[in-house]
C-alpha positions in Angstrom: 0.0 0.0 0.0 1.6 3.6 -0.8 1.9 6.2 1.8 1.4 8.8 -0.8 -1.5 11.5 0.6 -2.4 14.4 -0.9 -2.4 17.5 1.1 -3.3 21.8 0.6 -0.3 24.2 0.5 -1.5 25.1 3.8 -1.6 21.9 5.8 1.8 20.4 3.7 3.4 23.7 5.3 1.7 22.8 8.8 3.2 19.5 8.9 6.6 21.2 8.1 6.6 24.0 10.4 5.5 21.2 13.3 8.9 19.6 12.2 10.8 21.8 12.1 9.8 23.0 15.6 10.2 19.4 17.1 13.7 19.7 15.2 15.1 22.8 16.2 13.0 23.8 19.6 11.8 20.5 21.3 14.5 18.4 20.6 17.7 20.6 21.9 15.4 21.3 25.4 14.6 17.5 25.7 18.7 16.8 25.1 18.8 19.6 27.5 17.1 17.9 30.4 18.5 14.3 29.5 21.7 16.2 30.6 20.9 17.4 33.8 19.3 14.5 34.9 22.8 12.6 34.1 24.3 15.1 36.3 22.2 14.6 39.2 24.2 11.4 39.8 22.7 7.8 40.1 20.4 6.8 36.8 19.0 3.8 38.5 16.7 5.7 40.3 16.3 8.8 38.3 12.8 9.1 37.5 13.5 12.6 35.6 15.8 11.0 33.8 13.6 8.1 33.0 11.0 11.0 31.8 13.1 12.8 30.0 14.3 9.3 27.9 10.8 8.2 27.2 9.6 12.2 26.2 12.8 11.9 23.6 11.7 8.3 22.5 8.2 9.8 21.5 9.5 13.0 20.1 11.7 11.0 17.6 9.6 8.9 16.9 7.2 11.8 16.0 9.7 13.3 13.7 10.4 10.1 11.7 6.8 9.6 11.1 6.5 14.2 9.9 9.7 13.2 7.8 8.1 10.5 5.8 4.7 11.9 5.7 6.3 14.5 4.2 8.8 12.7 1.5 5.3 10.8 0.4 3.1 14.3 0.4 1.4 15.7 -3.0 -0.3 19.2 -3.2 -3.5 19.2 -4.9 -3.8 21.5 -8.1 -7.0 23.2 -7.0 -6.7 25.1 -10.5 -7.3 21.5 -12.4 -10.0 20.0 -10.8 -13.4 19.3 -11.9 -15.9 21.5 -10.8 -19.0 19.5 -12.0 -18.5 16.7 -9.3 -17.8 16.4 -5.2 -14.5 16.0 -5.3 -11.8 16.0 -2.3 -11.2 20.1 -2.0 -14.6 20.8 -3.0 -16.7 23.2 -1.2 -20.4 21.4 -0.6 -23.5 22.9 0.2 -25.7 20.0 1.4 -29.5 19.8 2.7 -30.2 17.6 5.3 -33.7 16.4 3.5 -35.2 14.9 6.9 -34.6 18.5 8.9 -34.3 20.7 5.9 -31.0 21.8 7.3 -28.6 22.9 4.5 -25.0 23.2 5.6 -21.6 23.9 4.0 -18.4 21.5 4.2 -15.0 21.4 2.6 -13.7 18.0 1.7 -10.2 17.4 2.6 -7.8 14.9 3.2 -8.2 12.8 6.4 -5.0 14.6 8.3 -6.3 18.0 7.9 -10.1 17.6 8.8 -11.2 20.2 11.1 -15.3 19.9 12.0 -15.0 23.4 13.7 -13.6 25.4 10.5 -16.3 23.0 8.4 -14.0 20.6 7.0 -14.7 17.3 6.5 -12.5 14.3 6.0 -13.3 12.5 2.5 -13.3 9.1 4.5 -16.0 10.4 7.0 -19.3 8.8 6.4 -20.5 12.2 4.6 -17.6 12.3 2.7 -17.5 8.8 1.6 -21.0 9.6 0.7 -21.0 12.9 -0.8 -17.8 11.6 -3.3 -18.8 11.9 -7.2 -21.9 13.4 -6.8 -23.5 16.1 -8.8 -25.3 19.1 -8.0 -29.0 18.1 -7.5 -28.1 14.6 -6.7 -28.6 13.0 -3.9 -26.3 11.1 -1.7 -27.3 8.5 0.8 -25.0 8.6 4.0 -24.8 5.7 6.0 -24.1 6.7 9.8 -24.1 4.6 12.8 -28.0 6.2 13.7 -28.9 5.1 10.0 -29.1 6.4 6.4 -29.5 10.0 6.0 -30.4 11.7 3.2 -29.0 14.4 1.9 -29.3 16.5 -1.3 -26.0 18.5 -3.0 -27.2 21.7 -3.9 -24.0 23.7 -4.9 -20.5 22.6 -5.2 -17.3 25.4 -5.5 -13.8 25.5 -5.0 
């Protein structure tokens, strides 16, 4: 299976900044308090030390997993994509046709979904559902309370 994922500008640069701050902030303080636990003698019994060890162990382990997200990261061309369908980067107004609701999500990748700023994963169950449909279509959404209906009345970029 590839670990290629596609990502905005905006959340490819997130990923990098987060990086580089693990790299060049966290990393020297963590080194930093590895070394003055050594100094406080006995390591045995050294439960800063300890702390400190297991903090650096995650913290690597973190960067290793950023550094081959991003070797494996592709920016979507917003400027080439298909209008006409929902499409991951799309902008979708829906209507909830039980409530009449009508609502407004971005698609996005999985990694930068953010329910608050009204962006959807396209592997969320709306997502998943709302994927290759057309304006005036409409999309069943399977959820764990049952299929909801839900009619795409606009999509943008």
């Amino acid at each position: 299976m590839s670990d290629l994922k596609y990502y905005t500008e905006e959340g490819l640069k997130a990923l990098k900044d987060e990086l580089e701050q693990l790299e060049r902030v966290e990393r020297p303080k963590i080194s930093k308090q590895i070394g003055e636990a050594i100094d406080k003698g006995d390591l045995s019994e050294n439960a800063e030390y300890d702390a400190a060890k297991e903090a650096q162990g995650l913290m690597e382990t973190r960067i290793v997993k950023l550094k081959n997200v991003i070797a494996n990261a592709r920016i979507l061309d917003e400027s080439k994509m298909d209008n006409s369908k929902v499409l991951i980067l799309s902008k979708v107004k829906i209507k909830n046709l039980k409530n009449n609701k009508e609502v407004e999500y971005t698609l996005v990748a999985e990694n930068e979904a953010d329910l608050k700023a009204k962006k959807i994963s396209i592997d969320s169950p709306i997502g998943k559902g709302l994927l290759g449909k057309e304006a005036g279509d409409i999309a069943d959404v399977v959820t764990p309370a049952g299929v909801i209906q839900f009619e795409v009345l606009e999509i943008s970029r």
